[in-house]
C-alpha positions as CSV (number, residue, x, y, z in Angstrom):
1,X,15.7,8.6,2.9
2,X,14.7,9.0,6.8
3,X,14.4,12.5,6.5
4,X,12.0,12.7,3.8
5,X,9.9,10.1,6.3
6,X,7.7,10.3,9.1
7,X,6.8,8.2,11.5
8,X,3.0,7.3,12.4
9,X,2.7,4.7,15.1
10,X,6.3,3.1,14.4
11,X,5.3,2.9,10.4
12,X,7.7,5.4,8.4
13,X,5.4,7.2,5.4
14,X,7.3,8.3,2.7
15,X,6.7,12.1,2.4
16,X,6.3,12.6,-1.8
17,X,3.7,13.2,-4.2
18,X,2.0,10.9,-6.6
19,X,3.5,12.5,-9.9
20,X,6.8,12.2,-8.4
21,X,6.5,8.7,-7.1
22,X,5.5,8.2,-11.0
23,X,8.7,9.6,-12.1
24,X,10.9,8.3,-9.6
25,X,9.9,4.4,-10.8
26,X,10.2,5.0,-14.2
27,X,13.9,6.1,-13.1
28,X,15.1,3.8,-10.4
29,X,15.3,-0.1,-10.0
30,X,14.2,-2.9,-7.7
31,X,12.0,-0.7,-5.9
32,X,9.5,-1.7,-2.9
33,X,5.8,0.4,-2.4
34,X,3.3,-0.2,-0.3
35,X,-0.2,1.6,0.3
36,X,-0.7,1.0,3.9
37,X,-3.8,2.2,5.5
38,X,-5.0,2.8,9.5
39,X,-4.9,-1.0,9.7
40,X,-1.6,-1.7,8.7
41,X,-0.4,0.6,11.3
42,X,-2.7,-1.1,13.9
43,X,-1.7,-4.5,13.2
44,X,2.0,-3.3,13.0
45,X,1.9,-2.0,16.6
46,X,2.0,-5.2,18.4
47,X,3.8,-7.2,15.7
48,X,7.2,-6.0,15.6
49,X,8.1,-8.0,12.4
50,X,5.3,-6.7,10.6
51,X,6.7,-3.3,11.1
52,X,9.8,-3.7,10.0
53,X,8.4,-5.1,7.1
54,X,6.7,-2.0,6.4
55,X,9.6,-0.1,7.0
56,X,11.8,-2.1,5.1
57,X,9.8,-0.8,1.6
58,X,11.3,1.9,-0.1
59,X,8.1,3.8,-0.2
60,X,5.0,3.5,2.2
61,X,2.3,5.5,1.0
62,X,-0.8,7.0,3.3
63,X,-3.6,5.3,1.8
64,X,-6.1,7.2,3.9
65,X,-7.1,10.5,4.8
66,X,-6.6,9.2,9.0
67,X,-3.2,8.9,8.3
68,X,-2.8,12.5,6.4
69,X,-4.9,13.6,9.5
70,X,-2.3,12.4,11.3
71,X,0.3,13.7,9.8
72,X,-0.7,17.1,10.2
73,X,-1.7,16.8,13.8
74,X,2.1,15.2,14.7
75,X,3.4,18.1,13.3
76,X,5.0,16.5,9.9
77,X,2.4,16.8,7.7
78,X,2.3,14.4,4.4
79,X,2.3,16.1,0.8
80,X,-0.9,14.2,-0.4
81,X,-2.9,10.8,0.1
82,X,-1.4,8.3,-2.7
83,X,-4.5,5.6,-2.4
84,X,-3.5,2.1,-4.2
85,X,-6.6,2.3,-6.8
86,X,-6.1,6.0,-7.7
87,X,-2.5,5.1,-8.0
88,X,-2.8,2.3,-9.9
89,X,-5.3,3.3,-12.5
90,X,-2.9,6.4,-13.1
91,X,0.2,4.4,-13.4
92,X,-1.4,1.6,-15.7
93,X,-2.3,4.5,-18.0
94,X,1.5,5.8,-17.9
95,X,2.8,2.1,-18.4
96,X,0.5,1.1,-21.8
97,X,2.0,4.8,-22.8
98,X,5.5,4.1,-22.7
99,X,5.4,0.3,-23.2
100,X,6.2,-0.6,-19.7
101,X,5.3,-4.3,-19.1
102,X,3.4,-5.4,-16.4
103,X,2.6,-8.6,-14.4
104,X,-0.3,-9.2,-11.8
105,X,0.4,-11.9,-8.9
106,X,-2.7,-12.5,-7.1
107,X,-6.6,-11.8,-7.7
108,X,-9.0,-14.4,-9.6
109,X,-8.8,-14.6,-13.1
110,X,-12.0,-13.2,-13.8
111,X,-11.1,-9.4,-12.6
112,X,-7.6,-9.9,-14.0
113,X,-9.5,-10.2,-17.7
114,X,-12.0,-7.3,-17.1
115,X,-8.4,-5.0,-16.4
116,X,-6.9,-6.3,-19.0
117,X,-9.5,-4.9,-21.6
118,X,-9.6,-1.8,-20.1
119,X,-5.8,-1.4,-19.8
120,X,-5.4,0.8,-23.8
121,X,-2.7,-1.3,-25.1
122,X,-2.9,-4.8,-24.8
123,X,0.8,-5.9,-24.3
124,X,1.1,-4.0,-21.2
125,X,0.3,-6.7,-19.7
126,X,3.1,-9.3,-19.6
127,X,1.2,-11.9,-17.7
128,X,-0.7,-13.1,-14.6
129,X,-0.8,-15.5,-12.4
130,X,-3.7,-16.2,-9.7
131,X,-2.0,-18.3,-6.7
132,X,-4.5,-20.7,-4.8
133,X,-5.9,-19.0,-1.7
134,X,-3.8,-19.6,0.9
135,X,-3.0,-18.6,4.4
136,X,0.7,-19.2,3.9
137,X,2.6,-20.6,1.1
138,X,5.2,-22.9,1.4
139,X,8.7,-23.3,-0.6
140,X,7.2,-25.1,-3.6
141,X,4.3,-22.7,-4.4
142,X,7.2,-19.2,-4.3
143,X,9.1,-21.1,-6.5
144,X,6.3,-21.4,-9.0
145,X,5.5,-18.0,-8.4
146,X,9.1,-16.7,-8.9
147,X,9.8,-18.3,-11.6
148,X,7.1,-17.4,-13.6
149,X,7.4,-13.7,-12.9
150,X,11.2,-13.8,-14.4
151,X,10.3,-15.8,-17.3
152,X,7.8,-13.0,-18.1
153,X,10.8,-10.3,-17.7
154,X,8.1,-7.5,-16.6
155,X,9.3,-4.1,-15.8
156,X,6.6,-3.5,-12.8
157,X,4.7,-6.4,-10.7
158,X,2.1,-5.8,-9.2
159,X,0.8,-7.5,-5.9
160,X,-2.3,-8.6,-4.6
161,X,-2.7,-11.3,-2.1
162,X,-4.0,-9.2,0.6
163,X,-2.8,-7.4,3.3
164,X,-0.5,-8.1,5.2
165,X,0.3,-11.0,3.4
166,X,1.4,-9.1,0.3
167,X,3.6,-7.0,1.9
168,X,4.9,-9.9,4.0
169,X,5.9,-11.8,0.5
170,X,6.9,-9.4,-0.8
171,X,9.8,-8.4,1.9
172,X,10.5,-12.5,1.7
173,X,11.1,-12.7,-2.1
174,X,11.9,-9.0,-3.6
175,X,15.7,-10.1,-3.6
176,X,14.6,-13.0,-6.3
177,X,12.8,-11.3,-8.6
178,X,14.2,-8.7,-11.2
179,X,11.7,-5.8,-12.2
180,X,12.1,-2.0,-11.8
181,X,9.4,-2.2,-8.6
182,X,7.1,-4.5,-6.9
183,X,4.2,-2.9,-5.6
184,X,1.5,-4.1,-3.5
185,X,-1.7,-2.4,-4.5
186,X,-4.4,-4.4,-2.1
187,X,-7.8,-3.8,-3.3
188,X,-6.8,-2.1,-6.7
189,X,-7.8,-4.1,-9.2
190,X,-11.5,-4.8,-7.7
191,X,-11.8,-0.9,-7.8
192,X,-10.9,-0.4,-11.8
193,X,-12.6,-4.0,-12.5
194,X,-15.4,-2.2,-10.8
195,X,-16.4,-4.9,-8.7
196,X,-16.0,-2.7,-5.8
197,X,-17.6,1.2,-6.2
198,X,-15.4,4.0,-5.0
199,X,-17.5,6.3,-2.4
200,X,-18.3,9.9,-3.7
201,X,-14.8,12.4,-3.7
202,X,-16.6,14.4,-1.1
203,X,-16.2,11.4,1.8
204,X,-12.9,10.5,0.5
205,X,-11.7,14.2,1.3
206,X,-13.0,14.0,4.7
207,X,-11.4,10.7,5.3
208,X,-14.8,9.0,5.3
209,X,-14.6,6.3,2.6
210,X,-14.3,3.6,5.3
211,X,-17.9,4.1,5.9
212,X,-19.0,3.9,1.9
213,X,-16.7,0.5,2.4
214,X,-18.6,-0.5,5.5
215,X,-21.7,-0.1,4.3
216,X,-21.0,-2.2,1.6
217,X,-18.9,-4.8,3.2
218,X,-20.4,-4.5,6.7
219,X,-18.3,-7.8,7.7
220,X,-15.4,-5.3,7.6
221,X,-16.5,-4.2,10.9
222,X,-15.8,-6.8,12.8
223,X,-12.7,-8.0,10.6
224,X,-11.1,-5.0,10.6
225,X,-13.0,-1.3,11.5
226,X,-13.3,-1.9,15.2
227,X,-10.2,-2.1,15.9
228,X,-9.1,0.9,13.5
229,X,-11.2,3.0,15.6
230,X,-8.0,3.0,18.0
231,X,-6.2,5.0,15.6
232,X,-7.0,8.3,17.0
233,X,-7.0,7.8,20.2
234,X,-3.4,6.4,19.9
235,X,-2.2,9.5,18.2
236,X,-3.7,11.5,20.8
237,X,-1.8,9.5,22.9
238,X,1.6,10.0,21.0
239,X,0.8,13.7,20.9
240,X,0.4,14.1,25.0
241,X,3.8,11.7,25.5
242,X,5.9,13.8,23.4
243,X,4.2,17.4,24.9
244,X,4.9,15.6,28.5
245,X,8.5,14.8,27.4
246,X,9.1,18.1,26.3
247,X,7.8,19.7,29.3
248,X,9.8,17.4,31.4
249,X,13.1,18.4,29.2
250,X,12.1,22.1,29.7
251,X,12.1,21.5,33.2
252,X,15.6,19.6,33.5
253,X,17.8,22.2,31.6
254,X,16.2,25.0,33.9
């Protein structure tokens, strides 16, 4: 699966297209995905057990046009941005089509309800369960959490406790649970509840939907959008080593 991977910042981004993603998890079982944006690679960069979180999923999407960006500029370019709320209103629409059966871990009871009358059929939805807000939970509170999701029997769970916690939980506990993939889908579920409004399809081309986000949330600046605003300059960075490295190989072998 490494070759059809490439590496941004230490954080291995699966190199496929949203239809295909689609197909491949209707066809495969006790599957991993995560969307990870700019800030899960910068707070992956000096947490080496967050990264290999990340890169223990079976799929890491580029939720982001930086990252696609990126891509390009390392020379690897990825096929498409896979964001988790265009993802997940797709896929919701696929799963009340062929019956798939769905559980939500995470969100507030109130969002979960406005999703489930939007989703077409009703049964698609297995069950839910909204955990306390938490920074960590302990032993007791998993096993609650487990145990309900197997007692649903879903085919797909979907995750949102934030990031990185999700993903973190999810890399803890995806060996307990039974379902055809587990996938942590961050702010989804605010965007199709529309309690959060997607910016115009013009910024989100040109990788400026952070700002339409900022300017809605402006505490996200200091939470979280200045320190993305290394992400550049670090992939600059990355391109001059490897140029320099070249160069110096070049150099050797003459």
């Amino acid at each position: 699966m490494i070759n059809h991977k490439i590496n941004i910042l230490g954080i291995y981004y699966s190199k496929i297209k949203s239809n295909e993603l689609m197909e491949r998890l209707e066809n495969e079982n006790n599957k991993t995905i995560s969307f990870a944006p700019v800030d899960s690679v910068i707070l992956s960069r000096k947490n080496s057990y967050l990264k290999e979180v990340y890169n223990s999923f079976d799929y890491v999407l580029a939720d982001g046009m930086p990252i696609i960006f990126a891509s390009k500029l390392l020379g690897n370019p990825l096929p498409e941005r896979i964001s988790g709320p265009d993802f997940f209103k797709k896929f919701i629409d696929v799963c009340s089509k062929k019956n798939y059966s769905i559980f939500f871990l995470g969100s507030d009871e109130k969002t979960i309800k406005i999703v489930k009358k939007k989703v077409t059929k009703k049964n698609t939805i297995q069950g839910y369960f909204c955990p306390p807000i938490k920074e960590n939970f302990n032993l007791q509170d998993n096993k609650i959490m487990i145990n309900k999701i197997n007692k649903a029997k879903p085919d797909f769970l979907f995750i949102v406790l934030g990031a990185p916690k999700q993903d973190i939980w999810i890399q803890q506990n995806k060996n307990k649970i039974n379902v055809k993939a587990i996938i942590s889908i961050g702010a989804a579920f605010d965007f199709y509840a529309e309690k959060i409004k997607r910016p115009p399809e013009w910024m989100q081309k040109i990788g400026l939907e952070w700002l339409f986000r900022l300017m809605q949330e402006p505490r996200r600046l200091y939470k979280r959008y200045l320190r993305d605003f290394l992400f550049p300059f670090l992939i600059i960075k990355s391109i001059l080593i490897k140029k320099i490295y070249k160069r110096a190989i070049f150099v050797l072998i003459q």
